[in-house]
DOTORLUM-81564 format. One line per 8 residues: their letters; for each residue x, y, z of N, C-alpha, C. Coordinates in Angstrom, 2 decimals. Last residue first. Layout:
! residues N
a	X/Y/Z/X/Y/Z/X/Y/Z | ... .
//
This chain:
! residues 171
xxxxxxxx	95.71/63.14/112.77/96.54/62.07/112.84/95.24/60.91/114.16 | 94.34/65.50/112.01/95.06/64.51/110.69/95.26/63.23/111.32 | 94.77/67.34/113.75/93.58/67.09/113.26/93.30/65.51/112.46 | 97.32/67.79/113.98/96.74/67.13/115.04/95.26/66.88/115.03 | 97.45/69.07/111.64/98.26/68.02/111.78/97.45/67.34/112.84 | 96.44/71.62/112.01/95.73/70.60/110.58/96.34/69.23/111.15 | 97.45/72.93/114.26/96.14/72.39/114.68/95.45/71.32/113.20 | 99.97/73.16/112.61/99.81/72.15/114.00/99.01/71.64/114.10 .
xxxxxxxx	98.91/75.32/111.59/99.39/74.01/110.55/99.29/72.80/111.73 | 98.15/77.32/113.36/97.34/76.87/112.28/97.70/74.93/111.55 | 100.58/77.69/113.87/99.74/77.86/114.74/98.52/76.67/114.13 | 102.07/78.82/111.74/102.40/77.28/112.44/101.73/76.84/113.44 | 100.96/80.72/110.93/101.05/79.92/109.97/101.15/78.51/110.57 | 101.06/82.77/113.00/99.79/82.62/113.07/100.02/81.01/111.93 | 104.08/82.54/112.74/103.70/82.27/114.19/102.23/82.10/113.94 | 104.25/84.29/109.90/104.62/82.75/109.93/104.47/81.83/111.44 .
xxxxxxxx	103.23/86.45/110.56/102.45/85.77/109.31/103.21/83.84/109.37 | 104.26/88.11/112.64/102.77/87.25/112.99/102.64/86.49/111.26 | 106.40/88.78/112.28/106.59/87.77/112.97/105.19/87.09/113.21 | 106.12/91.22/111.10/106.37/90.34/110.09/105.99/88.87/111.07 | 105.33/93.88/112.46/104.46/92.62/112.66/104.82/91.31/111.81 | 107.38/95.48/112.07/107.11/95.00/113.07/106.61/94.40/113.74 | 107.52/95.62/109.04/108.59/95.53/109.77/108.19/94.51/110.96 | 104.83/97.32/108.25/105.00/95.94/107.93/106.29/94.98/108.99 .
xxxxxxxx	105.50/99.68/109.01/103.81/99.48/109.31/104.52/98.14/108.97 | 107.47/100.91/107.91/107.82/100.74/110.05/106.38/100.16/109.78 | 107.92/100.68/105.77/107.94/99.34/106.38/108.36/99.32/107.77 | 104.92/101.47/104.03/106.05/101.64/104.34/106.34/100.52/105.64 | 104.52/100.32/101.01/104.06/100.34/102.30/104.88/100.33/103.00 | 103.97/101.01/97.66/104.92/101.83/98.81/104.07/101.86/100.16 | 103.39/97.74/96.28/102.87/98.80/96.78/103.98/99.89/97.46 | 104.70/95.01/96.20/105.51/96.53/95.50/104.24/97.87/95.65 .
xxxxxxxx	106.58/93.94/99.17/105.35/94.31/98.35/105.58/95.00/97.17 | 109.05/91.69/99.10/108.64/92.82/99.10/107.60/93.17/98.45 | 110.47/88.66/101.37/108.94/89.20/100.08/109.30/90.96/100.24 | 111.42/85.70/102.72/111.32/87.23/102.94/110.68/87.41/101.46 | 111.83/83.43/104.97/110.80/83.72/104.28/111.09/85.47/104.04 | 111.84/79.66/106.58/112.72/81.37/106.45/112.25/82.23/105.02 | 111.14/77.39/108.71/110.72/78.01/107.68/111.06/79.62/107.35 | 111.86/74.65/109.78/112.20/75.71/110.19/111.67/76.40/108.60 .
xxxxxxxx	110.32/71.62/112.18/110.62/72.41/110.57/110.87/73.69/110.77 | 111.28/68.82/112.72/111.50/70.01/113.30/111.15/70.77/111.90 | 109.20/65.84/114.04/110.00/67.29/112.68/109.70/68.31/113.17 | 109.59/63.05/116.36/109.34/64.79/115.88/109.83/64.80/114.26 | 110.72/60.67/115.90/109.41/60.59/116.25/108.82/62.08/115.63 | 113.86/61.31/116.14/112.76/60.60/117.17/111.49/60.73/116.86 | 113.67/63.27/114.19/114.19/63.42/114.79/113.08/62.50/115.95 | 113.67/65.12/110.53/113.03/64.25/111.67/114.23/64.15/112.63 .
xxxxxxxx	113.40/68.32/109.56/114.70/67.61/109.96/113.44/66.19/111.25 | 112.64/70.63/107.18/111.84/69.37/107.78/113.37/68.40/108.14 | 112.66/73.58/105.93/113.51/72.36/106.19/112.65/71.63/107.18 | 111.76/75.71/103.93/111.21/74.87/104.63/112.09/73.47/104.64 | 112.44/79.26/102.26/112.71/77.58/101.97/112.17/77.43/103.34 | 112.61/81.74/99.97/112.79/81.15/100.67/112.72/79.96/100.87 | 110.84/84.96/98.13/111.56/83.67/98.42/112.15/83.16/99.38 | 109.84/87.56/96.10/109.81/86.67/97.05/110.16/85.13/96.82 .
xxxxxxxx	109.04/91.15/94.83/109.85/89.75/94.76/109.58/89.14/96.58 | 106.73/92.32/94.61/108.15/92.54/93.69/109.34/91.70/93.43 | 103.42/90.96/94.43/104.65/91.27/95.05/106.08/91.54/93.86 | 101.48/92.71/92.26/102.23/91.79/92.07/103.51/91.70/93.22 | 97.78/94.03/91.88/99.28/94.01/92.12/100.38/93.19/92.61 | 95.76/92.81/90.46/96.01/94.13/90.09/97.96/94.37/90.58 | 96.69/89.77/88.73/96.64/90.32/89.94/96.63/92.23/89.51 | 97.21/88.36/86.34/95.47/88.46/86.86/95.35/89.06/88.09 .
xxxxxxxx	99.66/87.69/85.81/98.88/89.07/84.90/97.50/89.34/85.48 | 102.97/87.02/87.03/101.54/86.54/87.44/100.41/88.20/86.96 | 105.43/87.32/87.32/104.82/87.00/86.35/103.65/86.93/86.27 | 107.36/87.38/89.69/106.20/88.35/89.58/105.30/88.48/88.12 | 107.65/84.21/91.19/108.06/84.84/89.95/106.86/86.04/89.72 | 109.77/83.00/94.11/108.14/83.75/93.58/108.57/84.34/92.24 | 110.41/79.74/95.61/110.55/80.75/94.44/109.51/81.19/93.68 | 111.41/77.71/97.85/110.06/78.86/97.41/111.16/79.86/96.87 .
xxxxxxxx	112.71/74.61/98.32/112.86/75.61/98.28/111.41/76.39/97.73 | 113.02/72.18/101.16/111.52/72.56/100.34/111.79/73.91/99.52 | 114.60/69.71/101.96/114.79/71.34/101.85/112.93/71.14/101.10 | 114.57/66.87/104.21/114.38/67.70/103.09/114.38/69.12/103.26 | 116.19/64.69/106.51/115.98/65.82/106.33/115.73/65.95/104.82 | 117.66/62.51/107.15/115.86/62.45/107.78/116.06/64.04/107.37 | 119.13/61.77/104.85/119.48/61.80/106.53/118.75/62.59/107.26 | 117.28/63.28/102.55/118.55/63.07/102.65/119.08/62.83/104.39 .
xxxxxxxx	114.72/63.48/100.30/115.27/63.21/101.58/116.46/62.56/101.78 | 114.81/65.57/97.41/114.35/64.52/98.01/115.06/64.23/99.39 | 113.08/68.93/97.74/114.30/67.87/97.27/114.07/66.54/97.87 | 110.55/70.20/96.06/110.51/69.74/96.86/111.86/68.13/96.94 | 110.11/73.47/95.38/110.46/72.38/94.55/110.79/71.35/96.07 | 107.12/75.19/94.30/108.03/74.54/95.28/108.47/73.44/94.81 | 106.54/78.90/92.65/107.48/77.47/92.57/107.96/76.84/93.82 | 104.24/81.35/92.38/104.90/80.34/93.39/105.89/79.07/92.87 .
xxxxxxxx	103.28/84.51/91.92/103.13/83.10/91.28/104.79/82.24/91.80 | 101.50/86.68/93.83/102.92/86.25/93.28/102.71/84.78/92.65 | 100.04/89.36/94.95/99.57/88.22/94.21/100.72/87.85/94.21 | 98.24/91.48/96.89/98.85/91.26/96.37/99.17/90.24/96.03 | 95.20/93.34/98.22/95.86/92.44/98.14/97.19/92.76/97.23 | 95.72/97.79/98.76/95.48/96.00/97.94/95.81/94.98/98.44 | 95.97/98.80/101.91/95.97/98.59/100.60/95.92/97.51/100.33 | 94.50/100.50/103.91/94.01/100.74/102.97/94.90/100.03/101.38 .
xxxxxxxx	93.21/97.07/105.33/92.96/98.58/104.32/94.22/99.38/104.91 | 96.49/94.24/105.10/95.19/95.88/105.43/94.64/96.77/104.70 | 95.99/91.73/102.57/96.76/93.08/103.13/95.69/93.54/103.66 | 96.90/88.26/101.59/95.93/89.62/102.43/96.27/90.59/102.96 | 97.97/87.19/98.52/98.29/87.58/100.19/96.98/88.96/100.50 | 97.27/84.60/96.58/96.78/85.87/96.73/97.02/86.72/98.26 | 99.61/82.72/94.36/98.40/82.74/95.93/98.49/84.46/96.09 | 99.56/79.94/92.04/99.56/81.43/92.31/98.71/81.88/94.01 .
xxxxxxxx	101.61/77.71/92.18/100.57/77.99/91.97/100.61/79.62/92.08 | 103.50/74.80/91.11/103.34/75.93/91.28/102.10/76.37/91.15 | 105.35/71.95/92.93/104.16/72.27/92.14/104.71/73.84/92.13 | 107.58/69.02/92.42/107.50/70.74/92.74/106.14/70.71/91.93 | 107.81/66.45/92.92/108.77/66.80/92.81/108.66/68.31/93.13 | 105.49/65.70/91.61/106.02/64.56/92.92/106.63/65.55/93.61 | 103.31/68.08/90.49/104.40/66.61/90.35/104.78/66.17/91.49 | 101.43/70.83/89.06/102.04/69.75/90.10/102.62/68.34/89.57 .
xxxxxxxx	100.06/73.62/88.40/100.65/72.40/88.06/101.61/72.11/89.24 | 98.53/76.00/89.34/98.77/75.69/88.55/99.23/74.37/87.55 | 96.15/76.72/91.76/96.81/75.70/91.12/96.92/75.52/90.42 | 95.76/79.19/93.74/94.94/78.56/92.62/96.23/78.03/92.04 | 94.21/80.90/96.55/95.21/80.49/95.69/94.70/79.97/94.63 | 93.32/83.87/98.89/93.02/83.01/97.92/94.09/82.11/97.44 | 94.49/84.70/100.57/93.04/85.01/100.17/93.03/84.34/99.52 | 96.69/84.64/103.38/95.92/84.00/102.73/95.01/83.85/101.96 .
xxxxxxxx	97.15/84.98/106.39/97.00/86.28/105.16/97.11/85.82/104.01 | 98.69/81.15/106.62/98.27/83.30/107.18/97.99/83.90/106.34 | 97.50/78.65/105.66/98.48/79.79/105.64/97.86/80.84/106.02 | 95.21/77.28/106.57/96.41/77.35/107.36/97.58/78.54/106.86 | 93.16/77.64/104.52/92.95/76.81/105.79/93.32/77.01/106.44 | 94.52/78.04/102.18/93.56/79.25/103.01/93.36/78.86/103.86 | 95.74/75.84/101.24/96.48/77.02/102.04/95.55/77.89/102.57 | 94.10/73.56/100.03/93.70/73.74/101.18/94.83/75.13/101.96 .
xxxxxxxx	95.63/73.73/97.66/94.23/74.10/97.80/93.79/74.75/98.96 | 97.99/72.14/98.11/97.69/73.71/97.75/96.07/74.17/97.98 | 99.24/70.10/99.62/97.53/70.15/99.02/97.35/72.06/98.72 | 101.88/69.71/99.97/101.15/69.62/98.58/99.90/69.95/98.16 | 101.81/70.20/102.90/101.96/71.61/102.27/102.13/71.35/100.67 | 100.75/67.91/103.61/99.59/68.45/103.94/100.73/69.98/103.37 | 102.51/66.58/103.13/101.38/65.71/101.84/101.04/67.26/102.29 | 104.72/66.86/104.78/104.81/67.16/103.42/103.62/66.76/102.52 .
xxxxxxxx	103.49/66.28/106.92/103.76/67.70/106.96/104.10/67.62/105.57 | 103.95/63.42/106.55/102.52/63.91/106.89/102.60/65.24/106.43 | 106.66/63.02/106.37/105.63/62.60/105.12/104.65/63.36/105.58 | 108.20/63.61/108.89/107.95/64.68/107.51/107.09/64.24/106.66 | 105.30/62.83/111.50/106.64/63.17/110.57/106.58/63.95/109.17 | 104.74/64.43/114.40/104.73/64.26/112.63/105.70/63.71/112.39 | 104.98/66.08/116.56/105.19/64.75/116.64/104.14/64.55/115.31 | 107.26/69.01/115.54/105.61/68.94/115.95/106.31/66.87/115.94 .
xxxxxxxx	108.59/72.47/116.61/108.83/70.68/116.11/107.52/70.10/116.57 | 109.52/75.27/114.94/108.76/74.52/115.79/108.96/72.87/115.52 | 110.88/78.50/113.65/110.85/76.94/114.35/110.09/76.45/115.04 | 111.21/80.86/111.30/110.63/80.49/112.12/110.94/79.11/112.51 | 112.69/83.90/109.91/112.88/82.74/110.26/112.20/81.99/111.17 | 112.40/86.80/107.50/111.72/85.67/108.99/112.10/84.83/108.85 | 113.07/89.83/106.60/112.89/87.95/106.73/112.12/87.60/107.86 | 112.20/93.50/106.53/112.82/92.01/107.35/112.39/90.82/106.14 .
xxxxxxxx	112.91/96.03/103.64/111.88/94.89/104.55/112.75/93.60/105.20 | 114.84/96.99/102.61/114.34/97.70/103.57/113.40/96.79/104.38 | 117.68/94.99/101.28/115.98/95.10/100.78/115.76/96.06/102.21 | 120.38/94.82/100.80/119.32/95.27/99.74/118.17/95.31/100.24 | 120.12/91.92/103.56/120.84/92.49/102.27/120.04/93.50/100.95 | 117.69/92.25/105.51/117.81/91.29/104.67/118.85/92.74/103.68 | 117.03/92.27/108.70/117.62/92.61/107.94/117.96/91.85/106.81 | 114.85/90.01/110.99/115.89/90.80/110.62/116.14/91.10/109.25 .
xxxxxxxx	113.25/87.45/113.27/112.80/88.76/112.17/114.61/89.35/111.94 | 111.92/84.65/114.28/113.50/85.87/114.29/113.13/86.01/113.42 | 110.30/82.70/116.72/110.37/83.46/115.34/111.25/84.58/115.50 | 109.25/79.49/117.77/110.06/80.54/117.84/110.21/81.24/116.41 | 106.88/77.74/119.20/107.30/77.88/117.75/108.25/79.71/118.67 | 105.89/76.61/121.89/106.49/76.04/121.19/107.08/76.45/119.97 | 104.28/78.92/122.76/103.70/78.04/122.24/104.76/77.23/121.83 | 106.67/81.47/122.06/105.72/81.37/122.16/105.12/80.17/121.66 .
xxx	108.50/84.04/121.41/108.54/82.64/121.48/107.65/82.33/122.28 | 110.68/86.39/119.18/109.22/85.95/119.46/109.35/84.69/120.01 | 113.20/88.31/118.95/112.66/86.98/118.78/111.34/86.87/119.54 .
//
């Protein structure tokens, strides 16, 4: 576990797959509306999401958008691409789910993660949200994954790093 700054991060073993998850936490003085307008504005993910090159917006609703986003890899290899579904449940006893579902459908990328998914819980709480964000992906490049494994914990610790400083920008 990683901890640091207020945000904590657990890496591990995911069923089938050779590559970790991540699970990350932090509680910021937001609430969930704010933290939820500011992960609708797709646009703005290069801003704050980690490894991040690009995105592009497909369609949106109240309810779930999807877009396509372009992840940043080291030389020597490619970006990689995935086309995104968030569906965003409605609030239930100061808490929403946010689920992420990657479909490798996406034809304008040279290469296509193989798969990816996960979710973003937003639990208010006095004043705070706590949001916990759990996240696993496989490239489909062959990178091997003592090089990926051991830094997983920086893509969602550099993410909340980032998102904090949009929030406290915001308010």
């Amino acid at each position: 576990m990683k901890e640091k700054d207020g945000i904590r991060v657990w890496v591990g073993p995911v069923s089938g797959s050779s590559y970790f998850a991540f699970k990350a936490e932090m509680s910021l003085e937001a609430s969930e509306a704010d933290i939820v307008k500011i992960i609708k504005d797709v646009r703005r993910y290069t801003d704050w999401f980690a490894f991040t090159s690009s995105v592009k917006l497909i369609s949106q609703n109240e309810t779930m958008h999807q877009f396509l986003l372009e992840t940043d890899y080291p030389w020597p290899y490619a970006n990689e691409c995935m086309q995104y579904t968030m569906k965003f449940d409605a609030k239930q006893d100061n808490k929403r789910i946010i689920t992420i579902a990657g479909s490798n459908s996406a034809k304008s990328c040279k290469y296509t993660l193989k798969k990816a998914s996960g979710y973003i819980l937003l639990e208010e709480k006095g004043g705070n949200t706590t949001i916990t964000y759990y996240f696993h992906s496989e490239p489909s490049q062959k990178i091997p994954t003592w090089l990926i494994n051991p830094r997983i914990h920086e893509m969602p610790f550099q993410t909340f790093v980032a998102l904090r400083r949009i929030i406290l920008l915001n308010q």
